[in-house]
N, C-alpha and C positions, 0 to 999 in steps of 0.2 A: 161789684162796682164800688161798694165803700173801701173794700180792700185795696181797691186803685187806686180810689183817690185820697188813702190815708199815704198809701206807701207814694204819691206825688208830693203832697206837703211835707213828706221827711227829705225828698228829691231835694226841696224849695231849700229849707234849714241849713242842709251843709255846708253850702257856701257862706250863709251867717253866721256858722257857727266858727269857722274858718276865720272870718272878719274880726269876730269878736274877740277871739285868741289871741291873735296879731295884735290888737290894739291895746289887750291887756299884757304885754310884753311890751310892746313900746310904754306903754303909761309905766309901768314898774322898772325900766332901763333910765325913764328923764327922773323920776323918782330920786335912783341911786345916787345920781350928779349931783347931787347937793355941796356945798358946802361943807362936809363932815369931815374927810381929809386937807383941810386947805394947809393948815399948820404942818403936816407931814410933805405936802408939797414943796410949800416956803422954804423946809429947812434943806430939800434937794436942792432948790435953785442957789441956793447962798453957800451951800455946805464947799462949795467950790470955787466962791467968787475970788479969794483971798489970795490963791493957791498959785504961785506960779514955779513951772520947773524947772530947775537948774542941772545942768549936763556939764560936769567936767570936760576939760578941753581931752584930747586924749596926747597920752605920753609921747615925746619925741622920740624918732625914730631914727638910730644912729646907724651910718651905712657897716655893712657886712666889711668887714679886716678878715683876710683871709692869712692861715697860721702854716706857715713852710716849716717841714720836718723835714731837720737836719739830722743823719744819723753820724754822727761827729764822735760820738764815744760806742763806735759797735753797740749801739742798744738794740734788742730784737724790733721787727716791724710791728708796731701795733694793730695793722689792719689784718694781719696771720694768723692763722693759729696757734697755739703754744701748745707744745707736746708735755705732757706731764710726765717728771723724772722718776723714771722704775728702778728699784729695787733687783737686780739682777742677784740670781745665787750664786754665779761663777764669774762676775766680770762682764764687760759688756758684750753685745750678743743678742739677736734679737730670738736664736731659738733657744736661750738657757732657762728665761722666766715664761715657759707655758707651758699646759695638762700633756701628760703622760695619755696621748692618744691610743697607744698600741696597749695597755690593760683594759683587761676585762668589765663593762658596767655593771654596777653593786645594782640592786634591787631599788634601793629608794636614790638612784639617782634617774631616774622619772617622773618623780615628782617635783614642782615647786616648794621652794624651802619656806614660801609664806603658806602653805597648804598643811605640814606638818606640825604637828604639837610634842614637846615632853612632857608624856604623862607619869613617870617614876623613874625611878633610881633602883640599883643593885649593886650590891660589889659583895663579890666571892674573894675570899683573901685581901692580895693587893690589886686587883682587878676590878674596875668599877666601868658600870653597865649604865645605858642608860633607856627608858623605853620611852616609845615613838608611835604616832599615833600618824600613818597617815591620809591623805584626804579618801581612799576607800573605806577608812573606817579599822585596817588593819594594825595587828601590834607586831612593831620590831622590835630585837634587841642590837645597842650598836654599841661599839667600845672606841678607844681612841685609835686614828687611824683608819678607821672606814670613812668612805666616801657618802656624800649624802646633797641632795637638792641637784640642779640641772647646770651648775655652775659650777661644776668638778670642786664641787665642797669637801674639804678632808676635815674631820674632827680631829682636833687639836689638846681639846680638854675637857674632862667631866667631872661635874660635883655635883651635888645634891640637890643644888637648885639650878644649873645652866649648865649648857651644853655649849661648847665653844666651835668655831668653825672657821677656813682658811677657805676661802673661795677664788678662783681665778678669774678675774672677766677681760672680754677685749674690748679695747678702747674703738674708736671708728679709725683709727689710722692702723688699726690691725696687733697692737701692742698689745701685750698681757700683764695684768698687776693684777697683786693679790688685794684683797679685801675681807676685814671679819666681820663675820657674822655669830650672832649666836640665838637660841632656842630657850627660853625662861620654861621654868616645872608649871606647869595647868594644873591646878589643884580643884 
């Protein structure tokens, strides 16, 4: 029975103690409203009073002249394409400048010629060697005149420190032109 009627008067409390809370929250929120930032206020409201913005008008807008293309002196068409002038070995001819399709493929024309390294030099006599490093890992020996990378590369020239190369590519209108490349020594 005291047991009941303790745990009834803590029943009673909750709800005051509830009250009490509340009120000591409201009292410490009107508290804070003081007067302590009022000067940080002021200089918000003023810090703007002065300020007025000014917008450039915007530039005049002069109508579109449209430009007629006379071709009065045979000039080529600008809106075309332009073929780029090859180098032919016998005259003009579109099969005199491309690969030698009917020989046999060398060994390192399987691989990409950015895949390869020169890693040394040789030369027996007048015959100078170069070696080759490539992306499996494997070593060649190559001289001048072998073929090398996927672009019907022929080695051209070799010294101590590079390796020189004639490569053939085709343009997108089907045309072939040479281009060199070459292989610097990895040390």
């Amino acid at each position: 029975m005291i047991l009941t009627g303790v745990y009834m008067f803590a029943q009673n409390l909750l709800p005051l103690r509830r009250v009490c809370l509340w009120m000591a929250t409201a009292i410490l929120l009107i508290a804070c409203g003081g007067e302590e930032f009022q000067d940080l206020r002021d200089f918000v409201r003023d810090a703007g009073a002065d300020l007025r913005g000014q917008v450039d008008s915007p530039p005049e807008i002069r109508p579109y002249e449209p430009f007629i293309y006379e071709n009065n002196a045979s000039l080529p068409d600008p809106f075309k394409p332009r073929k780029q002038e090859t180098k032919n070995a016998g005259g003009s001819g579109s099969g005199l400048n491309q690969p030698d399709f009917a020989r046999p493929k060398q060994e390192l024309e399987e691989f990409p010629l950015e895949s390869m390294k020169m890693v040394g030099f040789l030369r027996k006599g007048s015959v100078a060697n170069a070696v080759i490093r490539s992306s499996e890992g494997k070593l060649h020996r190559v001289k001048v005149g072998n073929y090398i990378g996927m672009n019907f590369g022929q080695i051209t020239s070799i010294t101590e420190s590079e390796l020189k190369i004639k490569e053939m590519v085709q343009d997108g209108a089907g045309d072939w032109s040479e281009r060199l490349s070459s292989l610097q020594l990895v040390e």
